[in-house]
N, C-alpha and C positions, 0 to 999 in steps of 0.2 A: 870721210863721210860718203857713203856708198848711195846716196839721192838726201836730197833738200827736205826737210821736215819742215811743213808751214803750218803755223796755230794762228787759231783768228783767237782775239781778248776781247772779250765784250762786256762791259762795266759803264754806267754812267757819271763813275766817279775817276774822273782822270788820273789820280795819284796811284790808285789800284792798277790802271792801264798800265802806268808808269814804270810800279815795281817788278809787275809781272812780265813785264817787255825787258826790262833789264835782269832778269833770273835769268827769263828764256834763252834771249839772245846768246849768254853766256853758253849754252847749249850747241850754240850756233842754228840754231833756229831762227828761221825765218817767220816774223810777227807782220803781224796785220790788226789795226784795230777797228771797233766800231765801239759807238759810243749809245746808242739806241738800238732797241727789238730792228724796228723795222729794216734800217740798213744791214744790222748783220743777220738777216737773213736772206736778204738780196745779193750780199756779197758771198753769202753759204752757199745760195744754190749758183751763179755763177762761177765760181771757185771751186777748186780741190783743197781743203785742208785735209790732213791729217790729223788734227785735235781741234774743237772746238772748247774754250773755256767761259762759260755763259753765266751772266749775273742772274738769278731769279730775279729777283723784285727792281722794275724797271719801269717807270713812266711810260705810259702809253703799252705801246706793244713789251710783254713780260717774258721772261727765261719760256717757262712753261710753254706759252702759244710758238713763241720760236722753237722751239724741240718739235712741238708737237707739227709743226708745218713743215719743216725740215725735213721729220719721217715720212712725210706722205712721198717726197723724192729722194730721199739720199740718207744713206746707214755712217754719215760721219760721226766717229767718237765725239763724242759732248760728256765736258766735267762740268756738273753746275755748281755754280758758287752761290751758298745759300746763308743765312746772319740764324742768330741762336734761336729756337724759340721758333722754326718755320718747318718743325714737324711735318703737318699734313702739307707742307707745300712739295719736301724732298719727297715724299711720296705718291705726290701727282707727277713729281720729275718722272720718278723711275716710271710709271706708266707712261708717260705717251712716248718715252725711249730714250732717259737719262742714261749714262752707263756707270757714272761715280760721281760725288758730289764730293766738297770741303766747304765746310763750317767757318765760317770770318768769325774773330779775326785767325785768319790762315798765317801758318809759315812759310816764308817763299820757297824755302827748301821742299817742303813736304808738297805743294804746288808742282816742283821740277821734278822728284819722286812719282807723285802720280801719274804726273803725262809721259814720263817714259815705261811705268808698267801699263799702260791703256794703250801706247805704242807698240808695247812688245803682244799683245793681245789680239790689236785691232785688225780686223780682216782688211782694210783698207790699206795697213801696211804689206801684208803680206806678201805680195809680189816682192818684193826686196830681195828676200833672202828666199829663194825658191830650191828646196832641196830635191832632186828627181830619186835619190833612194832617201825616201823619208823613214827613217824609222818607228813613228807615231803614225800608223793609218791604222783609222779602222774603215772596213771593207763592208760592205754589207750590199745585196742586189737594189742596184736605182741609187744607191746614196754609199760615196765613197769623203770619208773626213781626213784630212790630211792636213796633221797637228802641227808639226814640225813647220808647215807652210800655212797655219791657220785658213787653211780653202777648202772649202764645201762644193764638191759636184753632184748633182742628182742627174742620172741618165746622160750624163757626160757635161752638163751643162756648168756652168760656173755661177752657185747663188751668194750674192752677196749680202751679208748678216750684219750687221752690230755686233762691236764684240761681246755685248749680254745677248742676244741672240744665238751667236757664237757657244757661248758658254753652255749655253743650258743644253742646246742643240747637242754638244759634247758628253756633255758630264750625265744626259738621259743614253744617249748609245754609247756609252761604255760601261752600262749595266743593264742588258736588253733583255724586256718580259719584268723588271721588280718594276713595283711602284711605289712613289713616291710623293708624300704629300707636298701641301703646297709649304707649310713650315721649314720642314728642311730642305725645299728647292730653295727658298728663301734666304737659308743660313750657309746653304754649299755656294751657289750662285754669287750671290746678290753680298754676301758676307753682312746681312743689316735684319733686326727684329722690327717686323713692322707692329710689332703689337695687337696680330688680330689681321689687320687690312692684308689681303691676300690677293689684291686683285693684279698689282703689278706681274706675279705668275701667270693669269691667267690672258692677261694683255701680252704676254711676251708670245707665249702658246701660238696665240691665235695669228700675229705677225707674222711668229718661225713659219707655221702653214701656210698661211698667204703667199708665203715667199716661195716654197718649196712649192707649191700648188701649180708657182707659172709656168716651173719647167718638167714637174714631175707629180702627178696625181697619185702613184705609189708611193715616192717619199712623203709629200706631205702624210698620207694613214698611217706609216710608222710612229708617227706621234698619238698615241691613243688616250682618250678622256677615261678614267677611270672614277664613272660618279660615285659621288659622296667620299670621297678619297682623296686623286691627285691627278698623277699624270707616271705615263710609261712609257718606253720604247720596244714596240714590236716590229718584230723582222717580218718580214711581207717576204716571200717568195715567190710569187706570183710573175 
């Protein structure tokens, strides 16, 4: 194992805690748990994980407001674990910056599956496996994406994404100048129908900019709003 992989489990039902720390482990994964909102998010922003696996519905402080506090400091992957039937809830996830949910009752397998494809994704991993002739860059002036190493530099800087961030970030510059609505950002992205609700696209937009904005005013405009439409990737040469 080429570095330690650490997942916080956060569930207020022990036996969930339980199973998922014994999947993981087998991983060799290093677990950490928290049994309430408010501790694991005290333990999120003092800690480095590499996966967050987060209960929605939680006494007191909930899934939701912990992502959503999370994001204001830190692009760690978060899988939320969500129960049948909490529709507009996974849909508030991915807004304030879910990156994948699973539906209870979950298989522990399909659990250990997902947090190793959000591993292979997550820009927080990246550094790992850092390849100097990558063969997945795309280049463009102010904003250089380097796929092979999931890292995003704008003007030389290193911006660190989510890997839905990531993604979209991606999959709009490697078809620059088409646009595209929010439905198939939705369906390439996001792989989920929100049935109509479209705002998580336009939450994700407004982040990627923010982000890009602090080290680079040119990259963030290559994201252009395309109203009554979608969203596009324009090359700025500037």
């Amino acid at each position: 194992m080429d570095q330690e992989v650490k997942v916080l489990i956060v569930d207020d039902e022990a036996r969930i805690r339980k199973l998922l720390r014994m999947y993981l482990e087998r991983e060799n994964y290093v677990i950490e748990e928290a049994e309430d909102g408010e501790s694991a998010l005290e333990l999120a922003l003092n800690n480095e994980y590499d996966c967050i696996l987060l209960d929605l519905m939680m006494p007191g402080m909930d899934g939701i407001e912990v992502c959503k506090e999370l994001r204001q400091k830190k692009s760690t992957p978060v899988i939320m674990l969500t129960a049948k039937g909490e529709e507009a809830n996974r849909v508030q996830g991915f807004e304030v910056g879910t990156d994948d949910y699973i539906v209870k009752p979950f298989s522990p397998r399909e659990v250990v599956l997902r947090v190793k494809a959000l591993l292979r994704r997550s820009s927080q991993t990246s550094y790992i496996h850092t390849d100097t002739k990558a063969k997945d860059m795309i280049v463009y002036p102010h904003l250089t994406i380097d796929n092979d190493a999931h890292r995003v530099t704008a003007d030389g800087k290193d911006v660190n994404l989510t890997p839905k961030e990531y993604e979209l970030l991606y999959f709009l510059s490697k078809a620059p100048d088409k646009v595209f609505d929010r439905e198939h950002l939705l369906k390439e992205v996001w792989h989920y129908d929100f049935f109509g609700d479209l705002r998580t696209v336009d939450t994700h937009v407004k982040r990627l900019r923010e982000k890009l904005n602090k080290v680079s005013e040119q990259a963030a405009k290559m994201i252009v709003t395309v109203w009554g439409v979608g969203y596009k990737f324009e090359v700025n040469n500037e």
